[in-house]
C-alpha positions in Angstrom: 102.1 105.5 91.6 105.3 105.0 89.8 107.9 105.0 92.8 109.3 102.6 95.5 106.7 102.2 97.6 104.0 100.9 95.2 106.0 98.5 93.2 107.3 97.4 97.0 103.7 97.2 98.4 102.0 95.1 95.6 105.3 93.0 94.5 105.5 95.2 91.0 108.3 94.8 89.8 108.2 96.1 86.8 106.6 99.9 87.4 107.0 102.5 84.5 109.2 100.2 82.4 109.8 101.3 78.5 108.8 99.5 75.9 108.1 99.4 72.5 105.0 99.8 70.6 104.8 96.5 70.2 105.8 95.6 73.5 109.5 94.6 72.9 113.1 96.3 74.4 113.7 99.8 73.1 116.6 100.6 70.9 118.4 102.3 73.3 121.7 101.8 75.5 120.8 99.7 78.9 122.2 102.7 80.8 120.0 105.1 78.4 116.7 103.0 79.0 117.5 103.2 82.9 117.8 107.1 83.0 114.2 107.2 81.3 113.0 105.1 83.8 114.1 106.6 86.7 113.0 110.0 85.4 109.8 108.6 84.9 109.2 107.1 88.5 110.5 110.4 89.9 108.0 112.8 87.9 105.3 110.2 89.4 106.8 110.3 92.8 106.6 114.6 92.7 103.4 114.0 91.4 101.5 112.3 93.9 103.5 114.3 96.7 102.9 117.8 95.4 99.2 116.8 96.1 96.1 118.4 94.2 96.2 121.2 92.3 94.3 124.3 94.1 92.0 123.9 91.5 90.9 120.7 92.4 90.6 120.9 96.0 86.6 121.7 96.0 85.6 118.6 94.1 87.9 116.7 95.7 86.7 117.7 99.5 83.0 117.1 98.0 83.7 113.3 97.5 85.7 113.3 100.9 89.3 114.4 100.6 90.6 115.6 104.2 94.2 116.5 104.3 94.1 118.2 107.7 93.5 114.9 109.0 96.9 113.9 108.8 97.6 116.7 111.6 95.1 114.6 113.4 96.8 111.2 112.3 100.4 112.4 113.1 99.4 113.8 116.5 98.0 110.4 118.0 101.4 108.5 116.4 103.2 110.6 118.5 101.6 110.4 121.5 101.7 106.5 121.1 105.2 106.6 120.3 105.4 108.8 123.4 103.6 106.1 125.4 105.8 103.3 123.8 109.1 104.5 124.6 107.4 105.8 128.4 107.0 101.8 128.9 110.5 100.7 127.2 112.1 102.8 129.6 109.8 101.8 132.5 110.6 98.0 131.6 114.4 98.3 131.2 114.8 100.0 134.9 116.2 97.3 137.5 113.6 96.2 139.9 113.7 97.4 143.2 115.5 94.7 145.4 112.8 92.8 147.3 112.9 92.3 151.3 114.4 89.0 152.8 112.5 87.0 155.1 113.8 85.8 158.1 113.7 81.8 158.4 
């Protein structure tokens, strides 16, 4: 993955970066080299969320891949997130004022 989230997740700083062949700066303007960049991480971001190509789908469900799981996934987040903000709400009522004894 060439985007945020991966560079993020493993501390990578340095995801699709250009280079030379032999590994030094390119001869191009900063702002130039940064475009490239960019353009790069995006294709790679599209790329991975565009998914598999129809194509591919058969082999890929024979070693395993589900994407109708996610419906599965996404349904129990929101009923957690349901149940969460149930017991937020719950918690930040005022308590019901409690009887005084007589002494």
């Amino acid at each position: 993955m060439f985007g945020l989230g991966n560079p993020l997740g493993v501390a990578e700083q340095k995801a699709f970066v250009l280079r030379r062949k032999g590994g030094g700066a390119p001869e191009l303007a900063p702002a130039m080299v940064r475009e490239i960049e960019t353009a790069g991480r995006v294709i790679g971001e599209y790329m991975v969320l565009r998914g598999p190509a129809p194509a591919d789908l058969p082999a890929l469900r024979a070693l395993g891949y589900r994407p109708e799981e996610l419906a599965n996934v996404e349904a129990a987040r929101v009923t957690r997130e349901a149940e969460l903000a149930a017991m937020q709400f719950r918690d930040q009522q005022p308590a019901p004022p409690r009887a005084q004894r007589s002494a």
